[in-house]
C-alpha atoms as an extended CHARMM CRD file, in Angstrom:
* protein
*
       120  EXT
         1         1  UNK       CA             60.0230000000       30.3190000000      -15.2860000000  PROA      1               0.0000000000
         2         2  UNK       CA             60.7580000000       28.6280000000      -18.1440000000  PROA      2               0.0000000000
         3         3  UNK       CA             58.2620000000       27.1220000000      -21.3450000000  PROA      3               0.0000000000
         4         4  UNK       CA             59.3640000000       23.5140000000      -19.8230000000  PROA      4               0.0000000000
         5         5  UNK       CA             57.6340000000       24.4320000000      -16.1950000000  PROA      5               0.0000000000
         6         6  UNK       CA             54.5110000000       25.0050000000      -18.1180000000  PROA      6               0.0000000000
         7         7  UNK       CA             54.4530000000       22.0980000000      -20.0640000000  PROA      7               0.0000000000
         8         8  UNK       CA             54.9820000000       19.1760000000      -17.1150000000  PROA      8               0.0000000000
         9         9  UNK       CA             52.5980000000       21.4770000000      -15.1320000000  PROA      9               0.0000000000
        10        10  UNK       CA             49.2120000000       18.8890000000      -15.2230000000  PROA      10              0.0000000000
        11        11  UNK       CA             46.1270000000       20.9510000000      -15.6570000000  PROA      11              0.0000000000
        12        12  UNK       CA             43.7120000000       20.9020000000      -12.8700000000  PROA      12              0.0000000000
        13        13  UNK       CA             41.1200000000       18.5780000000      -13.4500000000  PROA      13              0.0000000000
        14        14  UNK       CA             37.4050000000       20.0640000000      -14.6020000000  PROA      14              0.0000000000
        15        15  UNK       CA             35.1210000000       20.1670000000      -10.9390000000  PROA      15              0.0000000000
        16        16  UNK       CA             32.3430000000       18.0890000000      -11.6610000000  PROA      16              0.0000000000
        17        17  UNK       CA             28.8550000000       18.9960000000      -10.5820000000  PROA      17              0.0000000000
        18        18  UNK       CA             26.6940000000       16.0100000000       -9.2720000000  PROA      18              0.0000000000
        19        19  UNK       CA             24.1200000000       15.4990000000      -10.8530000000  PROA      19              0.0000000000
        20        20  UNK       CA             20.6240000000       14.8310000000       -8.5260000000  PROA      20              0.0000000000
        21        21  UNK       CA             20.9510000000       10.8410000000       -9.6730000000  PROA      21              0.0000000000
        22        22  UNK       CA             24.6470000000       11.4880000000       -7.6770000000  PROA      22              0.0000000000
        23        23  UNK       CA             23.1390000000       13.0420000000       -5.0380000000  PROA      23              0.0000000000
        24        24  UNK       CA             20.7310000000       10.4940000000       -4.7600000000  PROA      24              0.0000000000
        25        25  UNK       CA             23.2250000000        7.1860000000       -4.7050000000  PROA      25              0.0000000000
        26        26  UNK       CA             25.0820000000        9.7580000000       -1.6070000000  PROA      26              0.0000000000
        27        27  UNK       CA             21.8210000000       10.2880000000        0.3580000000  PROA      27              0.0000000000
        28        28  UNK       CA             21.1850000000        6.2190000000        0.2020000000  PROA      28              0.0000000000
        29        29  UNK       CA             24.5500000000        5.1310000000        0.3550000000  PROA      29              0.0000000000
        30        30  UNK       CA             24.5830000000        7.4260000000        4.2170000000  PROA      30              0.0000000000
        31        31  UNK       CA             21.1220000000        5.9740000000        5.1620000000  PROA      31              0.0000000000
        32        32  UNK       CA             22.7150000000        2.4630000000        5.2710000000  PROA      32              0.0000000000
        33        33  UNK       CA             26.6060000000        3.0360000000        5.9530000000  PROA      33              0.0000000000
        34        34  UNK       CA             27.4690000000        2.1920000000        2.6230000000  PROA      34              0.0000000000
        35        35  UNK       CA             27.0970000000       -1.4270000000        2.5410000000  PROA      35              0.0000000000
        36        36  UNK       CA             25.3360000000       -2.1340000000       -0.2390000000  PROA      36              0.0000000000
        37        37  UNK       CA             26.3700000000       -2.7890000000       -3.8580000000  PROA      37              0.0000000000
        38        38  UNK       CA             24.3550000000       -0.8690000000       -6.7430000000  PROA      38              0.0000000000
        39        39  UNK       CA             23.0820000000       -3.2300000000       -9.2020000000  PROA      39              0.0000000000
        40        40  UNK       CA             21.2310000000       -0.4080000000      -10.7310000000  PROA      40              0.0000000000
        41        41  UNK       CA             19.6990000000        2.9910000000      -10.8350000000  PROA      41              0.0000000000
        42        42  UNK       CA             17.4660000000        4.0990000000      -13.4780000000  PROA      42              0.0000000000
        43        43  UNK       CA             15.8890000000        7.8940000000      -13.6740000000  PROA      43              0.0000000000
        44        44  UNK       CA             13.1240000000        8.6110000000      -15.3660000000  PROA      44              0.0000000000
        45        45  UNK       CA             11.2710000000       12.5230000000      -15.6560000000  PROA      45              0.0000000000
        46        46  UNK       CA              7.8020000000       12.3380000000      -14.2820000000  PROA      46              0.0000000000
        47        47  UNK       CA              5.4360000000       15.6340000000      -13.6370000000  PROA      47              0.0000000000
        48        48  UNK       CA              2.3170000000       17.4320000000      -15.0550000000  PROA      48              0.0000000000
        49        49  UNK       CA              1.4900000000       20.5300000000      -15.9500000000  PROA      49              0.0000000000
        50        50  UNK       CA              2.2530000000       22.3090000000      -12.2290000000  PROA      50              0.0000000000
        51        51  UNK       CA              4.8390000000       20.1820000000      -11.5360000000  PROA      51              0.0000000000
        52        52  UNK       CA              8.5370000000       18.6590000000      -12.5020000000  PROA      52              0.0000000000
        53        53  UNK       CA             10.5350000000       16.0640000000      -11.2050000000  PROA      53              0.0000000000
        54        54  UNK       CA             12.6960000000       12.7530000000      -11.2110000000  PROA      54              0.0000000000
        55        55  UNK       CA             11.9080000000        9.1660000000      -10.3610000000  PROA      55              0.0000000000
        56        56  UNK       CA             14.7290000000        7.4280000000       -9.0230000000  PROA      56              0.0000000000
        57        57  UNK       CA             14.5780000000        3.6290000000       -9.3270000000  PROA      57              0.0000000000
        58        58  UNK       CA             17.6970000000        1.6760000000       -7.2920000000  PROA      58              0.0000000000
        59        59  UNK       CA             18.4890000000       -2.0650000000       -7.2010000000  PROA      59              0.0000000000
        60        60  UNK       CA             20.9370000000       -2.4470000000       -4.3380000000  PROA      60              0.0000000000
        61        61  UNK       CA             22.4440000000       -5.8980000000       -3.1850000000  PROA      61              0.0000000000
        62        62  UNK       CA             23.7540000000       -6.5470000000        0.4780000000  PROA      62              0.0000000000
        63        63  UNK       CA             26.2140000000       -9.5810000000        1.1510000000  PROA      63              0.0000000000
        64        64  UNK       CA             26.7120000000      -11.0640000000        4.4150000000  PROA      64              0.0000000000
        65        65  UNK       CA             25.2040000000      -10.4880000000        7.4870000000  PROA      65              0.0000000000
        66        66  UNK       CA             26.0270000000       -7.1190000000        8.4300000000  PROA      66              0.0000000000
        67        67  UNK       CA             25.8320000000       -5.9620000000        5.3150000000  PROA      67              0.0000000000
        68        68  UNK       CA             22.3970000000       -7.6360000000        5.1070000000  PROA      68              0.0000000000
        69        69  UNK       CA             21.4950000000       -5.6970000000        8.4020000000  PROA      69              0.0000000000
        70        70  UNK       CA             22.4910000000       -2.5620000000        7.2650000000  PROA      70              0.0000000000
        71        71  UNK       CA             19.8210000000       -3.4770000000        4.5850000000  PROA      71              0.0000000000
        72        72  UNK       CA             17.1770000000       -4.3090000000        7.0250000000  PROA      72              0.0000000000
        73        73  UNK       CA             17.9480000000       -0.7060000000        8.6710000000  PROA      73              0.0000000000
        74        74  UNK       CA             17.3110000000        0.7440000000        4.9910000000  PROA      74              0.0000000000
        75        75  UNK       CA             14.2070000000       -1.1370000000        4.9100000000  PROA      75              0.0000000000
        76        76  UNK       CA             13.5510000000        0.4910000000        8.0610000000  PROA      76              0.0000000000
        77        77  UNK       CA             14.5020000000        4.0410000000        7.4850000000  PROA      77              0.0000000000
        78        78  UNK       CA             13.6000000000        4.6430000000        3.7920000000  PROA      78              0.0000000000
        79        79  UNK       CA             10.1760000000        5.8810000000        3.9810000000  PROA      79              0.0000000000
        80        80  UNK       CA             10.0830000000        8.4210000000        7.0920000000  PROA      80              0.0000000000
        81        81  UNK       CA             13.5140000000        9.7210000000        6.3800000000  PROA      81              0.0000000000
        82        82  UNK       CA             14.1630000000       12.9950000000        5.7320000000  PROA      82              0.0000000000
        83        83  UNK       CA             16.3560000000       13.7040000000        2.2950000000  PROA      83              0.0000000000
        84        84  UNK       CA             18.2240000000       16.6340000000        1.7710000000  PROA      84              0.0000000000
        85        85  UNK       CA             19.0130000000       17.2450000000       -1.6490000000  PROA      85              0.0000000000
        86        86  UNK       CA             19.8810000000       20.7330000000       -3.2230000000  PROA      86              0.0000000000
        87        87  UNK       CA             16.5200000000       22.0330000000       -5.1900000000  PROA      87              0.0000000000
        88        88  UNK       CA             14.8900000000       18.9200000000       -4.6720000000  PROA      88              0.0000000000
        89        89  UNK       CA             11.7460000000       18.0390000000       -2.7170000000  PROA      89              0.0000000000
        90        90  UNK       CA             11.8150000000       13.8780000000       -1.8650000000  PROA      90              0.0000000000
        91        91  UNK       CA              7.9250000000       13.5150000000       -2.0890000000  PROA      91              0.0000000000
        92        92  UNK       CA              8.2560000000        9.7240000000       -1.6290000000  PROA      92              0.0000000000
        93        93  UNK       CA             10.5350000000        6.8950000000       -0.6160000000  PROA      93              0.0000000000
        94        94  UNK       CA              9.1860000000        3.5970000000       -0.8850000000  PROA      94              0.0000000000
        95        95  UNK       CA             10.7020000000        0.0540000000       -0.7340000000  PROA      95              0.0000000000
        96        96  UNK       CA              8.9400000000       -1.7960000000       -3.4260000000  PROA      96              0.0000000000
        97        97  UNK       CA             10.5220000000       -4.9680000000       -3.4220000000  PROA      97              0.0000000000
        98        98  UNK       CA             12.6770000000       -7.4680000000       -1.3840000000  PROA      98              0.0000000000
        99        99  UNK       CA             14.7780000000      -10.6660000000       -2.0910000000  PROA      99              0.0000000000
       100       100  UNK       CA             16.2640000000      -12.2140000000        0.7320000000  PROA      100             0.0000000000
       101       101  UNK       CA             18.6700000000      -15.4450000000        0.9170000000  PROA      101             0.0000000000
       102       102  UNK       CA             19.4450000000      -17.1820000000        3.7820000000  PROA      102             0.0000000000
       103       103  UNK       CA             22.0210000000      -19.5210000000        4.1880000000  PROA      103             0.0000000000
       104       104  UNK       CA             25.6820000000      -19.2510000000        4.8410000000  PROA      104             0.0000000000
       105       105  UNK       CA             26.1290000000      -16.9930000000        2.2170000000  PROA      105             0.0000000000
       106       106  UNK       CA             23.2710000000      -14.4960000000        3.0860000000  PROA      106             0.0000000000
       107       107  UNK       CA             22.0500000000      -11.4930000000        1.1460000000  PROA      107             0.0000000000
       108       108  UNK       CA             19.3170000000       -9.1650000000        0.5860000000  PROA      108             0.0000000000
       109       109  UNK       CA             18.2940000000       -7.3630000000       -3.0230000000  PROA      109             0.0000000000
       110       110  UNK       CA             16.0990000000       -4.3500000000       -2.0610000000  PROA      110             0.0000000000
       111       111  UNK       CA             14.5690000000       -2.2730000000       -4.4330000000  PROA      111             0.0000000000
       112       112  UNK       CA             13.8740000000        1.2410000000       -3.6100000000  PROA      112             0.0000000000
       113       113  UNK       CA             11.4820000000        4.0110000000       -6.0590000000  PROA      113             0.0000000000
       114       114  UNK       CA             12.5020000000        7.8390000000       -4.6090000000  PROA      114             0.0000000000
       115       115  UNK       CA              9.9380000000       10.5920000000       -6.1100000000  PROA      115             0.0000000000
       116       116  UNK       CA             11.5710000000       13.8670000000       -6.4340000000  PROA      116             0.0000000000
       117       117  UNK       CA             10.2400000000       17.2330000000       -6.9890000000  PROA      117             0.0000000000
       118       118  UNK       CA             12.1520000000       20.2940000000       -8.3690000000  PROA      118             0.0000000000
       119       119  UNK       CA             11.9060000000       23.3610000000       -6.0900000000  PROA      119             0.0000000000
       120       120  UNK       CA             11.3070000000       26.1840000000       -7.4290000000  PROA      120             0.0000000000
C-alpha cells in the first residue's frame, strides 16, 4: 500500500458516549413514539449527603392531532413508567405542567421534571 491509501483513508469517527441527559431525551422520546419536538431540557445536580443525582427538566411541544395524542399518552404514562437507564435510579416522573390549544391547528406543550438517582 502506498502513503496516498493512507492519506484519503477518513479516520473513523470518535464513539460518543451518551451522556444520562441523552439517555433521558431516548427513554421519553420511546414513551411517546417520538412525536414531540424538544423545546428544552435543562439538568440540574440535586442530592445530600447520602445521596447523588440529576434533575431532568423537559419542555416538549406536540403539533397536530396525533402528535397531540401521543402527548396525551405521555401524560398518561409518565409517572408509573418504568425507566431504564444505565446506573441510574428514576425516583420520580412527574408532569408538572400543560398547555393545550385547540383549534385547527392543535397542540400540546407538556412539561415533564424526571428525578434521577446514581446507583451505586
Amino acid at each position: 500500500m502506498t502513503a496516498s491509501f493512507y492519506a484519503r483513508t477518513p479516520a473513523a469517527a470518535p464513539r460518543q458516549i451518551p451522556t444520562t441527559a441523552d439517555r433521558v431525551r431516548e427513554a421519553v422520546l420511546a414513551l411517546c413514539g417520538g412525536r414531540f419536538k424538544m423545546l428544552s431540557h435543562l439538568e440540574s445536580s440535586w442530592g445530600s449527603i447520602t445521596f447523588s443525582g440529576t434533575r431532568h427538566e423537559l419542555r416538549l411541544r406536540f403539533d397536530g392531532i396525533e402528535d397531540v395524542a401521543a402527548g396525551e399518552l405521555l401524560i398518561e404514562r409518565l409517572p408509573d413508567h418504568e425507566f431504564s437507564i444505565p446506573g441510574q435510579l428514576v425516583a420520580d416522573a412527574t408532569i408538572i405542567k400543560v398547555e393545550h390549544h385547540f383549534g385547527p391547528e392543535e397542540w400540546l406543550e407538556v412539561t415533564a421534571v424526571l428525578l434521577l438517582l446514581e446507583e451505586s
